[in-house]
MIDO-170439 format. One line per 4 residues: number of its first residue (from 1); their letters; for each residue x, y, z of C-alpha. Coordinates in nm, 4 decimals, always signed. Example, Ala and Ser with C-alpha at 12.3 -4.5 7.8 and 13.67 -1.06 7.14 Angstrom:
BEGIN
1> as> +1.2300 -0.4500 +0.7800 ~ +1.3670 -0.1060 +0.7140
***
This chain:
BEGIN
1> xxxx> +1.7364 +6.2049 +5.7776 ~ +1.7784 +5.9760 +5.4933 ~ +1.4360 +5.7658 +5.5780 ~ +1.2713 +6.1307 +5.5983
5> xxxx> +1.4016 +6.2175 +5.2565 ~ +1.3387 +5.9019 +5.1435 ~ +1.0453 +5.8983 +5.2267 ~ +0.8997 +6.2339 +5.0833
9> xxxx> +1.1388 +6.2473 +4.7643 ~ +1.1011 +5.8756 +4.7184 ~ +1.0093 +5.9054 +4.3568 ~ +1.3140 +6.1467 +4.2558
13> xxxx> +1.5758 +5.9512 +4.4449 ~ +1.4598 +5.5997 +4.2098 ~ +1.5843 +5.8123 +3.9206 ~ +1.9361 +5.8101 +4.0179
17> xxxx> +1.9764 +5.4294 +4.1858 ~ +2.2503 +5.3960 +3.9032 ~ +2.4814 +5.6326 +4.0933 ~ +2.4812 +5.4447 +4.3650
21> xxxx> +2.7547 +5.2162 +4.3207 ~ +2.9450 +5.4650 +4.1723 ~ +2.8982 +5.6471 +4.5392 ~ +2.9913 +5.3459 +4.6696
25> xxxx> +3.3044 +5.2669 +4.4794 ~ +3.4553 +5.6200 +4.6354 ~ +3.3745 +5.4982 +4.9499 ~ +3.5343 +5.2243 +4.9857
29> xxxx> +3.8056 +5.4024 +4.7523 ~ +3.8527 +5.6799 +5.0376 ~ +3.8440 +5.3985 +5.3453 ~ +4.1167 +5.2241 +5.1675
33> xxxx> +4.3488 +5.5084 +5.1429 ~ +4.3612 +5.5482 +5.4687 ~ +4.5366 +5.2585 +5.5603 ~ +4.8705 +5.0551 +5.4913
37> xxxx> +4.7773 +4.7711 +5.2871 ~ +5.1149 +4.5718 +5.2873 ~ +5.0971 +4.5896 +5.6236 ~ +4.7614 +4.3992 +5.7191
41> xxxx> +4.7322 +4.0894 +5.7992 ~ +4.4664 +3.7901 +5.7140 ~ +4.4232 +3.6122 +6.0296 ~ +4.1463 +3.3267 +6.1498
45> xxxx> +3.9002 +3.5810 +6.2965 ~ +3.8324 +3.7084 +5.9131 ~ +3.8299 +3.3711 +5.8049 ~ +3.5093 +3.2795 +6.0415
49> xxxx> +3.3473 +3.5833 +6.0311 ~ +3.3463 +3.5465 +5.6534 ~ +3.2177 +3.1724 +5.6321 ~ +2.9588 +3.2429 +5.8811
53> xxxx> +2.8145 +3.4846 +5.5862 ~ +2.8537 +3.2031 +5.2828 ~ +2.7669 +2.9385 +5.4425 ~ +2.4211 +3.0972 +5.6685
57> xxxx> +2.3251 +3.3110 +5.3655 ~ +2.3095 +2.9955 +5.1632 ~ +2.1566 +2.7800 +5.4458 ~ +1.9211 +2.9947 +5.5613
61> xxxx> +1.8112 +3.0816 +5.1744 ~ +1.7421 +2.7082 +5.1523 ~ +1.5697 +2.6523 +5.4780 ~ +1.3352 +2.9002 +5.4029
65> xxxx> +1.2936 +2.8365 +4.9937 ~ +1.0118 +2.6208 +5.0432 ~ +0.8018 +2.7937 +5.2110 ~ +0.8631 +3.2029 +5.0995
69> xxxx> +1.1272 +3.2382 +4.7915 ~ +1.0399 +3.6203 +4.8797 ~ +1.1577 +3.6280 +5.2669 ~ +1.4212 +3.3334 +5.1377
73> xxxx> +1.6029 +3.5819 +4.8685 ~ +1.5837 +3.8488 +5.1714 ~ +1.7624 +3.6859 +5.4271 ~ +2.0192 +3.5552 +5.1933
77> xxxx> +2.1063 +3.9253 +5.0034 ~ +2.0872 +4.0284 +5.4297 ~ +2.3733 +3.8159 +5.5868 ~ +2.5788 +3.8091 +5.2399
81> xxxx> +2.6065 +4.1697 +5.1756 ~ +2.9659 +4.3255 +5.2516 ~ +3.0716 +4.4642 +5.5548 ~ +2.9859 +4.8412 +5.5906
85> xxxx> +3.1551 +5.0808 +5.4419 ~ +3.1978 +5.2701 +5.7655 ~ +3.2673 +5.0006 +5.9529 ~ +3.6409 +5.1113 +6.0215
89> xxxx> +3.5270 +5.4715 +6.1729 ~ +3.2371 +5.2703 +6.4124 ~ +3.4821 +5.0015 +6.5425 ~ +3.7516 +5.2142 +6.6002
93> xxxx> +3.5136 +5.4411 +6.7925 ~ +3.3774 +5.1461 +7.0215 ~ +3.7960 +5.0333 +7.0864 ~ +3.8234 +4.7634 +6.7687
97> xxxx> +4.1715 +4.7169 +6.6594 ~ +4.2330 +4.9306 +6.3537 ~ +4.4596 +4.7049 +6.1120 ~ +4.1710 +4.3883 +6.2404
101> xxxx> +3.8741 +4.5867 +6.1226 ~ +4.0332 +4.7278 +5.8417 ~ +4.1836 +4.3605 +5.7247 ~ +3.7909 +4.2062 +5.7226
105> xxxx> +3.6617 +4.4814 +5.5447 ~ +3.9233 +4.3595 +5.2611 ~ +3.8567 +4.0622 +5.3245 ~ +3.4714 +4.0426 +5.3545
109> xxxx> +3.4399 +4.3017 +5.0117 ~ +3.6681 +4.0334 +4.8128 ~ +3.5139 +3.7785 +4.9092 ~ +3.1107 +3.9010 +4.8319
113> xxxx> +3.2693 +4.0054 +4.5274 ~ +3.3534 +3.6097 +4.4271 ~ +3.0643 +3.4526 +4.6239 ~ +2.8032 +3.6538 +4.5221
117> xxxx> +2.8168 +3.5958 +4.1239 ~ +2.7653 +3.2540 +4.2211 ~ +2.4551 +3.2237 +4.4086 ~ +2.2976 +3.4606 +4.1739
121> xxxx> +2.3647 +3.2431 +3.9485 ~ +2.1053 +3.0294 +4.0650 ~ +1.8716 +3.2452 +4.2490 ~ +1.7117 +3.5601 +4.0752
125> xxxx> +1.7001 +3.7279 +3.8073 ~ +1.9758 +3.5371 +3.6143 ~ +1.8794 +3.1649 +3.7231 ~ +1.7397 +3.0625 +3.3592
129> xxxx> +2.1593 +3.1539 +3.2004 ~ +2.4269 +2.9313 +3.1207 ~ +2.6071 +2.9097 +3.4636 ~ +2.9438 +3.0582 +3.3686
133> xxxx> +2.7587 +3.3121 +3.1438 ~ +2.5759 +3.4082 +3.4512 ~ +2.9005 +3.4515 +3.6617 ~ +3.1148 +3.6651 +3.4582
137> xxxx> +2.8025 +3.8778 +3.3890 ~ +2.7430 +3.9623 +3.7699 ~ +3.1101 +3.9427 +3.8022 ~ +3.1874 +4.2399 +3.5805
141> xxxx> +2.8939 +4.4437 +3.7370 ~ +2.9891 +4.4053 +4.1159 ~ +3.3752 +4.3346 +4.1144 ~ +3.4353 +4.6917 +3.9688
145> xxxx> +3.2319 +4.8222 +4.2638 ~ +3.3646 +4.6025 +4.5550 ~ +3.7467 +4.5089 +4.4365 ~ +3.8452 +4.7875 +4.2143
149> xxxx> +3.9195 +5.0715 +4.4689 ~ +4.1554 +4.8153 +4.6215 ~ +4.3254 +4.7369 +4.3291 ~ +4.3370 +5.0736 +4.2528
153> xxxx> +4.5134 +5.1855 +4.6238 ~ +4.7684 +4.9047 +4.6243 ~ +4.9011 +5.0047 +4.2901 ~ +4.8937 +5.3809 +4.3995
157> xxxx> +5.0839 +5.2743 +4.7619 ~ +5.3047 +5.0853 +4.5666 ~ +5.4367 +5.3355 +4.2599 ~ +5.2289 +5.6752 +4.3920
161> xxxx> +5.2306 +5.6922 +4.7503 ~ +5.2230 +6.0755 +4.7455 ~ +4.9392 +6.0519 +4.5587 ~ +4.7459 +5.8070 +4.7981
165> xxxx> +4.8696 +6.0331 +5.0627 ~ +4.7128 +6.3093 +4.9505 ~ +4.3434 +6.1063 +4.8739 ~ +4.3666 +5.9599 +5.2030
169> xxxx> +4.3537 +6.3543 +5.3712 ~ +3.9713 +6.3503 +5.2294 ~ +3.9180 +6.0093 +5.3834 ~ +3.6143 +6.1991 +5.5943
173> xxxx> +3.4401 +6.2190 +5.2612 ~ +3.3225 +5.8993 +5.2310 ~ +3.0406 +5.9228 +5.5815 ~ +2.8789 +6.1599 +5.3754
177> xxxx> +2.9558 +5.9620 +5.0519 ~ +2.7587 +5.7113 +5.2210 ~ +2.4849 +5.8930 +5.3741 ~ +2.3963 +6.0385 +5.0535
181> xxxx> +2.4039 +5.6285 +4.8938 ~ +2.1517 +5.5278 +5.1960 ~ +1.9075 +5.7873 +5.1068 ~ +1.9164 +5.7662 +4.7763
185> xxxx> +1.8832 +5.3466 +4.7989 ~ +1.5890 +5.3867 +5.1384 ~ +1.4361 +5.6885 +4.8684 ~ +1.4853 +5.3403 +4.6043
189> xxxx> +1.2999 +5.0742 +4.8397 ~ +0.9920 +5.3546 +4.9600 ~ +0.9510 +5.4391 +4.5931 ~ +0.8925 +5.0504 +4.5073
193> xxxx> +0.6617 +4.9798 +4.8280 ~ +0.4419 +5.2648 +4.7201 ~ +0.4320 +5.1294 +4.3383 ~ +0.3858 +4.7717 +4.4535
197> xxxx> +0.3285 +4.7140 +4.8459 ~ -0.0162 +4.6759 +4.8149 ~ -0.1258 +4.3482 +4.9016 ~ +0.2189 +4.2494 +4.9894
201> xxxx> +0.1436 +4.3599 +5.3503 ~ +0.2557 +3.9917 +5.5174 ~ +0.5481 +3.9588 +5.3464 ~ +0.7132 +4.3620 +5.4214
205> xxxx> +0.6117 +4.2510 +5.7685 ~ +0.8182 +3.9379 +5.7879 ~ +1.1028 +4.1206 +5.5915 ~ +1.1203 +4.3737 +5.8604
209> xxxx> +1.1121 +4.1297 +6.1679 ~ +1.3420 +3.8679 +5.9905 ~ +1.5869 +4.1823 +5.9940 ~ +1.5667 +4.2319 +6.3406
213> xxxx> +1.6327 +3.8821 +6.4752 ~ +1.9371 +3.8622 +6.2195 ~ +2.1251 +4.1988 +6.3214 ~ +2.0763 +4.0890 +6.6732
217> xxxx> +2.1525 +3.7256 +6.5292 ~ +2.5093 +3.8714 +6.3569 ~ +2.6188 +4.1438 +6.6253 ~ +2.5790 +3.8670 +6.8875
221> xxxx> +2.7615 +3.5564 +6.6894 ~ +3.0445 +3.7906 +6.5578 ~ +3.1291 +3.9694 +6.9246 ~ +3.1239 +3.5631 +7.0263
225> xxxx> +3.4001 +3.4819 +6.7240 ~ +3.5754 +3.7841 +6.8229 ~ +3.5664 +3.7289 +7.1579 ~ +3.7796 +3.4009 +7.0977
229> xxxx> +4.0256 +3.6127 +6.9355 ~ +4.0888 +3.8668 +7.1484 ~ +3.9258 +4.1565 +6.9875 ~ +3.5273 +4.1556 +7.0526
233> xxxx> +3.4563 +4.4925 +6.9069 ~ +3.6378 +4.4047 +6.5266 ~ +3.4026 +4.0674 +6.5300 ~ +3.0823 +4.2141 +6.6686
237> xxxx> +3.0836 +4.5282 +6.4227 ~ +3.2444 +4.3538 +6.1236 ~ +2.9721 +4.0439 +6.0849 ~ +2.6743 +4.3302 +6.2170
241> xxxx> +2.7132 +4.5945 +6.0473 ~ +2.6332 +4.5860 +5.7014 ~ +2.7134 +4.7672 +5.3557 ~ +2.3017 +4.7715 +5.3312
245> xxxx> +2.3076 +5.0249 +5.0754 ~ +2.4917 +4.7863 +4.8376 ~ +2.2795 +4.5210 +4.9691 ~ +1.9418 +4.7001 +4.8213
249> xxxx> +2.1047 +4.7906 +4.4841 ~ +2.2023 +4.4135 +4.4158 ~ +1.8489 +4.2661 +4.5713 ~ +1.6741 +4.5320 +4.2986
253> xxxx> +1.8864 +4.4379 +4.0169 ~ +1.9521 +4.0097 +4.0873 ~ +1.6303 +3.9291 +4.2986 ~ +1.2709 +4.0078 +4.3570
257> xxxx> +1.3019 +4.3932 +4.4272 ~ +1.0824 +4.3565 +4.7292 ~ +1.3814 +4.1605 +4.8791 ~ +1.5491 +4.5249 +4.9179
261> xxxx> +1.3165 +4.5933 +5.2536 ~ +1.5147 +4.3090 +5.4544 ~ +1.8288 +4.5464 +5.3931 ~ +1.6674 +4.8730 +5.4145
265> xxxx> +1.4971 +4.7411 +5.7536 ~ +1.8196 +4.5973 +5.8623 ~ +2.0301 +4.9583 +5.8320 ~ +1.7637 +5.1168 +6.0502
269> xxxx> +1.8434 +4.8042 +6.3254 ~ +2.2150 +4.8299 +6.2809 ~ +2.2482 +5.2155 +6.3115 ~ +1.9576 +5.2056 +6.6154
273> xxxx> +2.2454 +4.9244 +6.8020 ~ +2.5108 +5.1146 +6.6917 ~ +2.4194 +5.4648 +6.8308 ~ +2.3401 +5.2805 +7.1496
277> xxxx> +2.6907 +5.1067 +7.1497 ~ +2.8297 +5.4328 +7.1240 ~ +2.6416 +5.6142 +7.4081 ~ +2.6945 +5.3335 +7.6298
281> xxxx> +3.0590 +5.3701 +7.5059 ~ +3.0927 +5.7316 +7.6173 ~ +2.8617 +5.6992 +7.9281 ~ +3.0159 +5.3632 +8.0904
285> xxxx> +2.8564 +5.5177 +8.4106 ~ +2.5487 +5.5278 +8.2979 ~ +2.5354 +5.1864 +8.1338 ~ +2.4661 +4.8391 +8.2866
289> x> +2.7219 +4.5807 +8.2632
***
């Protein structure tokens, strides 16, 4: 549905991209109600699945500089962007531990929130700033969007717990929270391949199959990690599935804007795998082992 309206309201939906992380704040805002944050729990499994983002982001950014800044700035905004916003509701689904799932998705939203700033830095948009003044610029435009709602819950579980009670009863909110940010941010990326796609057939075409081979890349190396750690589901889900709505808003406004189809590709991947995960989930009949 949201690729359909995206795809026919295109040009409306680019109006209002500056909602979008305000969507996306009450998203995570709502997911983090939900749970008991004094009582999770950082544990190695967060720390790899987290590194494995920095650290292949930045490598495969500079392995593939050289030869196509475009794909380069693609792949990089692909395996750095946050963990989904619905990540929680998936894994739990498929048998993930909840407190595991819900930990990295702390984890891997704090984290983007401090890594990011710095490789935009340097890459993008802001490359030609003063370092620091480059930072604390990003800093201040995606912290408030990634760390705030936690901020926000601890001190409301700490002083106002009725109160977090009561927002965590409209935790269901935020799937169609996020529905409405894909389709407005899919509406985003159709809207700038119709105003500047032609001619860059090659490179959408490489976008879209370098977002294959990573989602198949990142659910396969994170259900690995978590395998290690008792707890497949929480490592396949929370290094696969990705907050790709965010991702597009942050390619348009830090890097080339045609970066935003390796994201927008990659949610179509990830929710394809993840509706199949599911079915084979409720049909384990059906399914080969």
């Amino acid at each position: 549905m949201a690729i359909l309206v995206g795809l026919f309201f295109h040009h409306y939906l680019a109006l209002v991209k500056p909602f979008v992380p305000i969507l996306i704040f009450f998203i995570l805002f709502l997911n983090f109600s939900s749970v008991e944050i004094r009582t999770l729990r950082i544990r190695p499994l967060h720390w790899w699945l987290l590194s494995f983002q920095i650290v292949v982001s930045l490598g495969a950014y500079l392995l593939f500089h050289p030869f196509n800044e475009l794909l380069a700035q693609g792949i990089l905004i692909g395996v750095l962007s946050p963990v989904a916003a619905s990540v929680v509701v998936v894994a739990c689904m498929l048998g993930s531990d909840r407190a595991t799932i819900t930990t990295h998705s702390l984890v891997g939203n704090v984290g983007v929130a401090l890594v990011a700033p710095v490789y935009f830095s340097f890459i993008g948009t802001n490359m030609d700033m003063p370092f620091w003044d480059s930072f604390f610029l990003i800093l201040s435009k995606v912290a408030p969007t990634l760390v705030l709602p936690l901020l926000i819950i601890i001190l409301l579980q700490l002083f106002l717990p009725k109160v977090n009670a009561y927002i965590a009863r409209y935790r269901g909110a935020s799937f169609y929270l996020w529905a409405v940010a894909l389709m407005v941010t899919i509406g985003q990326t159709i809207d700038f391949i119709y105003l500047h796609g032609a001619g860059n057939g090659a490179s959408i075409f490489w976008l879209t199959f370098a977002s294959l081979v990573a989602c198949a890349v990142q659910f396969g190396v994170g259900k690995f990690i978590g395998k290690q750690y008792g707890d497949k589901v929480s490592g396949g889900q929370g290094l696969g599935q990705r907050n790709t709505a965010l991702a597009i808003w942050m390619a348009s406004i830090y890097l080339q804007p045609l970066a935003s189809i390796f994201p927008a590709m990659y949610s179509i991947w990830q929710n394809v795998y993840n509706s199949y995960q599911l079915w084979r989930h409720d049909h384990p009949k059906s399914s080969v082992s």
